[in-house]
C-alpha positions as CSV (number, residue, x, y, z in Angstrom):
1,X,90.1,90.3,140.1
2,X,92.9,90.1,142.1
3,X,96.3,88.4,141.0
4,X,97.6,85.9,143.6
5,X,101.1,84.6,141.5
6,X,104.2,86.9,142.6
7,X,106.0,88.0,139.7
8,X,110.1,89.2,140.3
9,X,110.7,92.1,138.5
10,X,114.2,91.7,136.6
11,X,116.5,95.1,136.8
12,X,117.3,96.2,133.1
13,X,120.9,94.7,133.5
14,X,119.1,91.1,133.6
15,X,116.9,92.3,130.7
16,X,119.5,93.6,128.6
17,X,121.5,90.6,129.3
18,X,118.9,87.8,128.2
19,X,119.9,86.8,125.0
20,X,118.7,87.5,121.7
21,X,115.4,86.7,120.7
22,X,114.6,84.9,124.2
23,X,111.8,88.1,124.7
24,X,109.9,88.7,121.7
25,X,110.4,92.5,120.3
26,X,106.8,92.8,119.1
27,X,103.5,91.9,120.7
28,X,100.8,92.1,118.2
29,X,97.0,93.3,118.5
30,X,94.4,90.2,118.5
31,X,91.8,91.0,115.6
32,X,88.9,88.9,117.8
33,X,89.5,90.3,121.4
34,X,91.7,93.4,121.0
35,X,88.7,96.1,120.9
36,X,85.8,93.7,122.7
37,X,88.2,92.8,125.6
38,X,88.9,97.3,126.2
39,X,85.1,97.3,125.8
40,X,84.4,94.9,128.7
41,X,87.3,96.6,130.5
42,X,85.7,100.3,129.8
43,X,82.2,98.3,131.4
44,X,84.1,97.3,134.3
45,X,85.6,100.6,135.3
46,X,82.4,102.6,134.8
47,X,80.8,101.3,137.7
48,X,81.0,103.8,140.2
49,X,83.6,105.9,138.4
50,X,83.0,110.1,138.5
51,X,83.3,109.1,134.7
52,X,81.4,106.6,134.6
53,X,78.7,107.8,131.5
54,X,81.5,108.8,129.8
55,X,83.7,105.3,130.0
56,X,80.3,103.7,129.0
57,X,79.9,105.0,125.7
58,X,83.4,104.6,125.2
59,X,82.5,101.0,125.7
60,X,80.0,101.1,123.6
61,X,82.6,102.6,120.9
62,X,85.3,99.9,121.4
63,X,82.1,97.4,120.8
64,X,81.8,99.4,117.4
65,X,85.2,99.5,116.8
66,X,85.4,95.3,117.1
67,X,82.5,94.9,114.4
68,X,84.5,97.3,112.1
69,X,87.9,95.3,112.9
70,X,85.6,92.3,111.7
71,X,84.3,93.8,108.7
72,X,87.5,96.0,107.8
73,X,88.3,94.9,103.7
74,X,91.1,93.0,102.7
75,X,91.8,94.6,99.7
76,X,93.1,98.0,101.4
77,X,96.8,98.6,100.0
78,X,99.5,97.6,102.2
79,X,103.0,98.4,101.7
80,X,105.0,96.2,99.3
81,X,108.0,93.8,100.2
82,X,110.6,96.6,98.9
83,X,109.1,99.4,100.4
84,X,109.2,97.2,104.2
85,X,112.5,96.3,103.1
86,X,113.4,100.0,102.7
87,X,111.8,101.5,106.2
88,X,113.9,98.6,107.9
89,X,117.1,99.5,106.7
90,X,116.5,102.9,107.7
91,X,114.9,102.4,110.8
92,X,111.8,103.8,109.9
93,X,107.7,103.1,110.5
94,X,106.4,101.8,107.1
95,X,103.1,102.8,108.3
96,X,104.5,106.4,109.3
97,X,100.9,108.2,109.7
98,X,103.4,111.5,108.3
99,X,104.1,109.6,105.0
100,X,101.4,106.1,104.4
101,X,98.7,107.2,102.2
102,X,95.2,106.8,103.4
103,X,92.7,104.6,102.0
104,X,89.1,105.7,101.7
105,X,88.2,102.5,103.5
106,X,88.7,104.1,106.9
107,X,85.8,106.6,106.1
108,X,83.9,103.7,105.9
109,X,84.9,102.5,109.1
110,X,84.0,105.5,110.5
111,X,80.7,105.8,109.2
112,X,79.6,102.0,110.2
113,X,80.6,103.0,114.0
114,X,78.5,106.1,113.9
115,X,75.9,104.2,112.4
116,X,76.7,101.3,114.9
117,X,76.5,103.8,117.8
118,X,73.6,106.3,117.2
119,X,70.1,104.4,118.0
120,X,71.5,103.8,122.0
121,X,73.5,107.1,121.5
122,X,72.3,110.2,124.1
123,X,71.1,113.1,122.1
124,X,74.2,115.2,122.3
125,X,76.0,112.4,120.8
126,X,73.8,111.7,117.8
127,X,73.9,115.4,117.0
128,X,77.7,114.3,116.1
129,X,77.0,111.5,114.8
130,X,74.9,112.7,112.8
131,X,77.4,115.3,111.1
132,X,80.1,112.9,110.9
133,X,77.8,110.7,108.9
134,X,76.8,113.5,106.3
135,X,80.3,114.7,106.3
136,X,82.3,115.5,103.0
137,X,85.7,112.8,102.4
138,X,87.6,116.1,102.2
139,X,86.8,117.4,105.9
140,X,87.0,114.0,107.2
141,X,90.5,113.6,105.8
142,X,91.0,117.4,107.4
143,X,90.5,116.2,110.7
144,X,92.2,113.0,110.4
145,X,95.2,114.9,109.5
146,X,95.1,117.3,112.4
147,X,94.6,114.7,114.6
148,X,97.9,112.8,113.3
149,X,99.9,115.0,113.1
150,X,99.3,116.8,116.4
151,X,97.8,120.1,115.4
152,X,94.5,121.1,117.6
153,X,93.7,124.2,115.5
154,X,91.0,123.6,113.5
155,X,90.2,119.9,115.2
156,X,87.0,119.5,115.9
157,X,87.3,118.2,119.6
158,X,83.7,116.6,119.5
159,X,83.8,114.3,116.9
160,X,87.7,113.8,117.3
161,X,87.5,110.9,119.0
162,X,85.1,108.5,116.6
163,X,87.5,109.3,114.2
164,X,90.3,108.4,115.8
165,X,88.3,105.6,116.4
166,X,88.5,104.7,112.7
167,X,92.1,105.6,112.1
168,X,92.4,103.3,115.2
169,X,90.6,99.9,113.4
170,X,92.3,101.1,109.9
171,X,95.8,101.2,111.1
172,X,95.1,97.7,113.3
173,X,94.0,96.5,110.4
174,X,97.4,97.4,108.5
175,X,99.4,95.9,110.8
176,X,97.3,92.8,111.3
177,X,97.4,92.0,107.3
178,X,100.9,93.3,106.7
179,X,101.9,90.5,109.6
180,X,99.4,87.4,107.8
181,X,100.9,88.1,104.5
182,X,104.3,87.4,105.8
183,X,103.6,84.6,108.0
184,X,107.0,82.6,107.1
185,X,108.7,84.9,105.4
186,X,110.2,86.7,108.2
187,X,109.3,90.0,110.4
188,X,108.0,92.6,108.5
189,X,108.5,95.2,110.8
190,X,112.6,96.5,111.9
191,X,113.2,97.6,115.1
192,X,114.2,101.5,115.1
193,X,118.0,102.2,115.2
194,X,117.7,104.3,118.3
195,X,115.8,101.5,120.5
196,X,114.8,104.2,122.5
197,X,113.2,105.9,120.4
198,X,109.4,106.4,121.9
199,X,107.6,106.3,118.7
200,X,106.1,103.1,117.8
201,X,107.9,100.9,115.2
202,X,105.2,100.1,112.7
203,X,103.1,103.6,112.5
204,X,105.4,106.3,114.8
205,X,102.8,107.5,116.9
206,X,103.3,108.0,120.6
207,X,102.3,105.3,122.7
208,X,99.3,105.7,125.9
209,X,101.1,103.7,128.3
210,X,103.5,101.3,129.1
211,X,102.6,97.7,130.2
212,X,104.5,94.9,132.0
213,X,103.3,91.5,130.9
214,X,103.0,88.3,132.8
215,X,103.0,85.3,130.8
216,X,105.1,82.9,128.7
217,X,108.3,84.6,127.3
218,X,107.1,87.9,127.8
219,X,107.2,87.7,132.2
220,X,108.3,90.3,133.7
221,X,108.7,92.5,130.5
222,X,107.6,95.9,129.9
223,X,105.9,97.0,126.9
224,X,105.3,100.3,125.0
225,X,101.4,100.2,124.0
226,X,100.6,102.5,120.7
227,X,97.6,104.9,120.8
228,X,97.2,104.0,117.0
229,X,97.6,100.5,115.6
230,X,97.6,98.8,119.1
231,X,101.3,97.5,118.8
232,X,103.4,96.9,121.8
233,X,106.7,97.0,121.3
234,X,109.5,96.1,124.0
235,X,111.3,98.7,126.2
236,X,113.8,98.5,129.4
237,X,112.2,98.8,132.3
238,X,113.5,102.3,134.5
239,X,113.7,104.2,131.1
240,X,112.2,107.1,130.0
241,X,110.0,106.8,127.3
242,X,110.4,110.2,126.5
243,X,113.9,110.8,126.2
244,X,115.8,107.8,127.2
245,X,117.4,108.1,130.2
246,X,117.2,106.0,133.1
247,X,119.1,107.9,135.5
248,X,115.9,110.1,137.5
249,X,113.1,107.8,137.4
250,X,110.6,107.6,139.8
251,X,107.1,106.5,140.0
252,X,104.5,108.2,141.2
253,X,100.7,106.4,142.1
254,X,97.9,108.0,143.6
255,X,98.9,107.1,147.0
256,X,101.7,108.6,147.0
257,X,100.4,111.7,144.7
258,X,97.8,112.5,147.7
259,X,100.3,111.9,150.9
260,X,99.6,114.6,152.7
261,X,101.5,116.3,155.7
262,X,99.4,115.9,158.5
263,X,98.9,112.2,158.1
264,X,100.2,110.5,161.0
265,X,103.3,107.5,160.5
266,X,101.2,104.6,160.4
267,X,98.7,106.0,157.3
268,X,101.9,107.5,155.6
269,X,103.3,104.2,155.9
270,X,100.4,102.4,154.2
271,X,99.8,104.3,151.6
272,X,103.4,104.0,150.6
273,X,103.2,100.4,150.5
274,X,100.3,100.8,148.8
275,X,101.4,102.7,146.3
276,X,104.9,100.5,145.6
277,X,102.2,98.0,144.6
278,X,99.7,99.9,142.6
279,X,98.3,98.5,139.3
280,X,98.4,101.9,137.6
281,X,101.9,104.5,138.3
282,X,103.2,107.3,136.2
283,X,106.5,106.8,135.6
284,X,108.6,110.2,136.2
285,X,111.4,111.4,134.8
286,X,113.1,114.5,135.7
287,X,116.2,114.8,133.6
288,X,113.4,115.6,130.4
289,X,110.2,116.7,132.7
290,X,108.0,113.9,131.2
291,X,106.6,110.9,132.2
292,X,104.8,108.0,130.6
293,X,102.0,105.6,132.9
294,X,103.0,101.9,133.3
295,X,100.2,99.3,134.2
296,X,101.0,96.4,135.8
297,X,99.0,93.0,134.4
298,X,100.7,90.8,137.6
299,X,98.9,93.5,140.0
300,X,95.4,93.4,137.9
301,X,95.2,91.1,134.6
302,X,92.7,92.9,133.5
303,X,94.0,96.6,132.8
304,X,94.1,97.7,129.0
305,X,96.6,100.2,128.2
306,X,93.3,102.5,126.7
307,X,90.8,101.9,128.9
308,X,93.0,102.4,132.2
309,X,94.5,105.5,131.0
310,X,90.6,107.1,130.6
311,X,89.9,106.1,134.0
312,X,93.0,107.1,135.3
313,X,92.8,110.7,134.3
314,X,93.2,112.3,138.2
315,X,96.7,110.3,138.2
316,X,97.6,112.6,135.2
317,X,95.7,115.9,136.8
318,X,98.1,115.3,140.0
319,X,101.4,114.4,138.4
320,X,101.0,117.8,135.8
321,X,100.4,119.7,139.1
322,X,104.5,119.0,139.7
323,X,105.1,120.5,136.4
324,X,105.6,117.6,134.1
325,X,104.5,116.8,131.2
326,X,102.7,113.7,129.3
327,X,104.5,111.4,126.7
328,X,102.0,109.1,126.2
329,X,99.0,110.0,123.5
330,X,95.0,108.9,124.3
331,X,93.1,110.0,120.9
332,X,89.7,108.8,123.1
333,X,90.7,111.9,125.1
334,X,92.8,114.6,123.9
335,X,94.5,117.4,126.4
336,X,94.9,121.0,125.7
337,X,92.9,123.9,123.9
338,X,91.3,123.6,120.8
339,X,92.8,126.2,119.1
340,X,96.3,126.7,120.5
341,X,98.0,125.0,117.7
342,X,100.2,122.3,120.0
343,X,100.5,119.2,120.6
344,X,97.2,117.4,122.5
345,X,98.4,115.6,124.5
346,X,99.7,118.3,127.3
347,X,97.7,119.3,130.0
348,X,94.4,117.2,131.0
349,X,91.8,118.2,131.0
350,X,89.8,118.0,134.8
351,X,87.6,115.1,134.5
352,X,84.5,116.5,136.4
353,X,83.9,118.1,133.1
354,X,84.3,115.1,131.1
């Protein structure tokens, strides 16, 4: 679908100047359309897409990961009205996935997807399933803490992402009750000292993508989209995600990642302008060598932060040929080796292997 309204993009001085409160700091995940909405987006890009089997089952997986949303048990512990005061006034996640201590419940979670997902699932696939299902609490909890915390040795890259799947609908979950048990009683969630810090406020993991919104008070605004508990939290626009700065941005789509030199002035010339108008950029930033997609929802209303990211993966493959490196975190997809010990989210992997 294509977007007909223009939206005017405000520099950050007219963002930074809007007074207080006018744009809301926090944007929170739907429980009845977050995961079923990515799953009808995941549908849509798969058609046609050198991915495509692969964005279906991850489809199929965000379906699985709505009916756990639905079914996720209230009684989980959440943290306490001290303990939020406390992570405010220090500027801290009170869901940090470092510190917050796990409930069992997400296992469960875990286990209804995999149950969810195995009659449809191709045989390869159940094979996983199947271990995840007759897994110990003790390896699950393994991996779960390898994929937090950023360590691929000993991750087991097959089955990493239904149980980041999980950890997904648990920490949603979190987030979703922590905010209905304070309806009235003011935000439970601070904002972080540094506001440009690039970890998310509620849970501190990296976000996938950035995302410009364009309705009510949010128009025009950009958005930081976490890999974890869905939160989007504001951010300038023409800032690094990364570090901060604003001073070497630039953005990069694949128009302009596939100019090539012997194109003559008037193909040059169009895809430039296409590429100043693409849905999907990475934004670049050479003063720390990273850079962070942004996804434009004026351009194509329908792009999710997750889904778009999958399919986007050659954007990624042609921007880390300039030597940068990724900011943003997809647990659906992780980068790097298995067994190198760093953080997965550096180099992608090539998506004809996918």
């Amino acid at each position: 679908m294509t977007a007909t309204a223009t939206v005017r993009v405000m520099t950050p001085e007219e963002i930074a100047s809007r007074a207080a409160g006018e744009t809301p700091y926090f944007r929170w995940p739907q429980r009845q359309t977050l995961f079923a909405e990515r799953a009808m987006r995941l549908r849509q890009l798969a058609r046609g897409h050198a991915m495509g089997d692969f964005l279906a089952f991850m489809a199929d997986l965000a379906l699985a990961q709505h009916q756990a949303l639905q079914d996720f048990p209230t009684t989980v512990p959440l943290p306490d009205a001290a303990a939020l005061d406390r992570a405010s006034q220090r500027g801290e996640p009170p869901l940090s996935t470092l510190d917050w201590p796990r409930d069992p419940a997400w296992q469960a979670a875990l286990r209804q997807i995999c149950s969810g997902l195995r009659p449809t699932a191709p045989a390869p696939v159940q094979a996983v399933l199947d271990g995840l299902l007759a897994a110990g609490g003790d390896h699950l909890e393994h991996q779960a803490d390898r994929l937090l915390t950023g360590l691929m040795r000993g991750l087991d890259l097959a089955s990493a992402p239904l149980i980041a799947a999980a950890l997904q609908v648990y920490w949603t979950h979190l987030v979703l009750e922590v905010q209905r048990q304070h309806i009235g009683g003011g935000q439970p969630f601070g904002r972080p000292d540094d506001d440009a810090s690039g970890v998310c406020p509620c849970c501190g993991s990296r976000p996938v993508a950035s995302i410009t919104r364009s309705e009510g008070e949010s128009l025009g605004q950009r958005y930081l989209h976490c890999g974890l508990c869905n939160t989007e939290w504001h951010r300038v626009r023409i800032q690094c995600a990364h570090c901060g700065s604003g001073k070497s941005i630039a953005f990069q789509s694949l128009d302009t990642a596939e100019l090539a030199a012997d194109l003559d002035e008037d193909e040059a010339a169009a895809r430039s302008a296409r590429a100043a108008q693409a849905a999907i950029q990475a934004e670049t930033c050479d003063d720390c060598g990273h850079y962070l997609k942004i996804m434009h929802t004026d351009r194509d209303p329908s792009v999710d932060p997750v889904a778009d990211d999958l399919a986007s993966i050659t954007l990624d493959l042609l921007v880390a040929e300039t030597g940068l490196q990724r900011h943003g975190l997809n647990l659906m997809l992780l980068f790097g080796e298995p067994d190198d010990g760093t953080d997965p989210g550096g180099t992608p992997p090539d998506p004809g292997g996918a």
